[in-house]
C-alpha positions in Angstrom: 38.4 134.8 -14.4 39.1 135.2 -17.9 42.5 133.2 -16.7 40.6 130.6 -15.4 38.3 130.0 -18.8 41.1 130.3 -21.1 42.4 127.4 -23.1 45.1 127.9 -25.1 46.8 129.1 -21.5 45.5 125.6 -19.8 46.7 123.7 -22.9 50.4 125.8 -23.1 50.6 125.5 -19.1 50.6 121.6 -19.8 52.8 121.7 -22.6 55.3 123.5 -20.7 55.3 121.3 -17.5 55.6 118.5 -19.6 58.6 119.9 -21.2 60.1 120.7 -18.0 59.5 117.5 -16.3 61.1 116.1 -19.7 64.2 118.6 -20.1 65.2 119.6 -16.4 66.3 115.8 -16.0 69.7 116.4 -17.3 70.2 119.1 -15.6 69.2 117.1 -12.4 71.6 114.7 -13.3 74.5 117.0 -14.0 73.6 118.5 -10.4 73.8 115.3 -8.5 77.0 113.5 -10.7 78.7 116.9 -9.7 77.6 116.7 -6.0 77.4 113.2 -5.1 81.0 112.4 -3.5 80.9 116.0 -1.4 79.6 116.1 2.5 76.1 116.3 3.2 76.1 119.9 4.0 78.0 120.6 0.6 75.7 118.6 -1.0 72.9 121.1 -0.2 75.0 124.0 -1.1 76.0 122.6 -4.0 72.6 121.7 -5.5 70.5 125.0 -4.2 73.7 127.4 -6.1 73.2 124.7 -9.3 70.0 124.7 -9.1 69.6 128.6 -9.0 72.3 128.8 -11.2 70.7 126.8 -14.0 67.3 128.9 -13.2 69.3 132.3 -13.6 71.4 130.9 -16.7 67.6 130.0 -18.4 65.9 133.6 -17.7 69.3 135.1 -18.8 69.1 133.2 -22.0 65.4 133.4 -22.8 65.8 136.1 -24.3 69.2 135.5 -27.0 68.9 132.3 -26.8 67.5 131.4 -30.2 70.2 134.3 -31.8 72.8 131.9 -30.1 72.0 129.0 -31.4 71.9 131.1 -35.2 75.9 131.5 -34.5 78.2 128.8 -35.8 80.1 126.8 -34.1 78.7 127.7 -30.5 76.8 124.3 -30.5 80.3 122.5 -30.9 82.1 124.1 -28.6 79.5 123.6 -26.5 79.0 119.6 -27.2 82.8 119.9 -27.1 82.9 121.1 -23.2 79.7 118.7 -22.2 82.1 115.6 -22.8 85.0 116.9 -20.6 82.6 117.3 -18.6 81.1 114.1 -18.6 84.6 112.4 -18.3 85.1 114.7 -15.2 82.7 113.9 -13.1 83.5 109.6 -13.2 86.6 110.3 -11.3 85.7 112.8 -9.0 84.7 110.7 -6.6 88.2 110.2 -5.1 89.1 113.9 -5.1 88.9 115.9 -2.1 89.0 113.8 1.4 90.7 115.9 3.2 89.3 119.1 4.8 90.9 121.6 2.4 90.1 119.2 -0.7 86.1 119.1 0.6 86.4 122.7 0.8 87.5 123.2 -2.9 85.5 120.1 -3.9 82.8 122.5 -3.4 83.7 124.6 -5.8 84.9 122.3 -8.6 81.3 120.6 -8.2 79.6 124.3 -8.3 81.8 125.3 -11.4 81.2 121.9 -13.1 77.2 122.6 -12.8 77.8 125.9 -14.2 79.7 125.0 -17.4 77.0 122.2 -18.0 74.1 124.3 -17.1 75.2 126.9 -19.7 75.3 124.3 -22.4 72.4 122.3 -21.2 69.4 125.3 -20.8 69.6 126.0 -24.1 67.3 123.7 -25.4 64.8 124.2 -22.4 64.9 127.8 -22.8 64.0 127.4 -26.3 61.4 124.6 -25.5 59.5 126.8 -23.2 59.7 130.0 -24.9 58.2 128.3 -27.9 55.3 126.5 -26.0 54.6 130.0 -24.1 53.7 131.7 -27.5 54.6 135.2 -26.4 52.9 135.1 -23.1 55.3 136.4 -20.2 52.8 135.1 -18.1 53.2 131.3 -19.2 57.2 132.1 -19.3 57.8 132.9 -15.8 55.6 129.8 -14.7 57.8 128.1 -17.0 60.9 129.1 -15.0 59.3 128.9 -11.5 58.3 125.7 -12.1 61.8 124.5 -13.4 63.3 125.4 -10.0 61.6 122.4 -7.6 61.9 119.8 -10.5 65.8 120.4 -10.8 66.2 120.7 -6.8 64.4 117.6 -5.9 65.3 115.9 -9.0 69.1 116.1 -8.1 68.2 114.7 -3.9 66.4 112.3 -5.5 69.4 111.0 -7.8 71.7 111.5 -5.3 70.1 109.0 -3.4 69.5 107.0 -6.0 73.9 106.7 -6.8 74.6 105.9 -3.2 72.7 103.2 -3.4 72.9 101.8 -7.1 76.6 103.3 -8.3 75.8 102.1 -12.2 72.9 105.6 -12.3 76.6 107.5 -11.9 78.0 105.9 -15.5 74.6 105.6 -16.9 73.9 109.3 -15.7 77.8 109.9 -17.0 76.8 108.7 -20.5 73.4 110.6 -21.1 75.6 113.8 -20.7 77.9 112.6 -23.7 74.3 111.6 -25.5 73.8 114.8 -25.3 77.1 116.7 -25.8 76.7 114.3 -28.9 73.2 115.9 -30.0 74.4 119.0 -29.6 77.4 118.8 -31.6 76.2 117.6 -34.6 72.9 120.1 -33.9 75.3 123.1 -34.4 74.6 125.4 -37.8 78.2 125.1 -39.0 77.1 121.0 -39.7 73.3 121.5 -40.5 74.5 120.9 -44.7 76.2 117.5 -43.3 73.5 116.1 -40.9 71.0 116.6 -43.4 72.4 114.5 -46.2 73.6 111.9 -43.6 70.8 111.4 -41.3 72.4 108.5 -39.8 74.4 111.3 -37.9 71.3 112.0 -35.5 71.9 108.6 -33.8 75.4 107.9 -34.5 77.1 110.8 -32.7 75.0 111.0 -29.7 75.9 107.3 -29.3 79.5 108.6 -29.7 79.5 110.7 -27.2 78.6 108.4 -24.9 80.8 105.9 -25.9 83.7 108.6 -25.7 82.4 109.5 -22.2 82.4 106.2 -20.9 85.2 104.8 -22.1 87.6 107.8 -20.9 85.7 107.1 -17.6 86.7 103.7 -17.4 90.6 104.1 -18.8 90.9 106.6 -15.8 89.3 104.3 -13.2 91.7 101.5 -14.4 94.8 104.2 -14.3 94.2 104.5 -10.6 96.3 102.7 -8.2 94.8 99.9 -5.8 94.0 100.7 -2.1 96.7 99.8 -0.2 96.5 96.8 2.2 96.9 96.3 5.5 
């Protein structure tokens, strides 16, 4: 009852759906880029093992994740792994058609969701823990509700791609927006960023420029379908 009557819980509850509806996305995005080009039963797998990856990566981090983030040059290396990982995922599309390939397509896509989940929860983690306040209570919700949002968030793109391709580059490019905002968000740079402000918009935009463009050199390096 006293639950039920208490505010600051109501109002931090709010806060942190909002967050997650706000912050799973590019997780959701990562999941489905990742998954997209597998079969429709490795699609599932794919996105429950990211999905409950990126849940067990968050819980695992709530706890050091604001330590981490105190350490140079993590945020780098981390921005640093985001963009191959960007430029990965335009081209994997191709990979895999035969049986074996599917078969470690599967695990290319889960691995791939890993190394960005890693990068990628640490500013939800961080989000949430903040908006919780202290209260355990507020911070499992926060993670329970996490897990449906990323799930049907990454179907949802999924379905989305097959049917409007340009989500898979647009989706391609908010991942180097954001290996962008964490690179120049690392401590090592914090001296630099702050004199040159500019350096907010500038490298995320950088990033995705990077990501896209290495996208399209490699789709232009193919060869052409042979004809019949």
């Amino acid at each position: 009852m006293d639950l039920l009557q208490n505010t600051d819980f109501w109002i931090g509850l709010i806060k942190i759906i909002w967050i997650n509806i706000i912050l799973s996305g590019d997780n959701a995005v990562v999941i489905a880029l990742a998954a997209r080009s597998l079969p429709a039963e490795q699609q599932k797998k794919a996105i429950m093992f990211g999905s409950g990856a990126a849940v067990l990566l968050r819980i695992g981090l709530t706890v050091i994740a604001a330590k981490l983030l105190e350490l140079s040059y993590l945020q780098i290396v981390g921005g640093l792994l985001l963009l191959w990982v960007g430029t990965q995922l335009l081209h994997e599309e191709d990979e895999g058609d035969e049986d074996g390939g599917e078969k470690a397509g599967l695990w290319v896509a889960i691995r791939t969701i890993l190394i960005a989940d890693l990068v990628m929860s640490l500013d939800n983690v961080i989000a949430v823990a903040a908006a919780a306040k202290g209260s355990m209570t507020l911070l499992i919700l926060g993670l329970a509700i996490s897990i449906p949002l990323v799930i049907f968030g990454s179907q949802m793109m999924i379905k989305l791609m097959d049917r409007f391709p340009i989500i898979i580059w647009l989706g391609a490019g908010l991942i180097g927006w954001v290996a962008g905002e964490t690179i120049v968000s690392d401590v090592a740079l914090k001296s630099v960023v702050e004199a040159n402000g500019w350096l907010h918009y500038v490298a995320p935009a950088l990033g995705a420029a990077l990501v896209l463009g290495i996208g399209k050199m490699a789709s232009a390096k193919e060869p052409a379908a042979p004809t019949a």
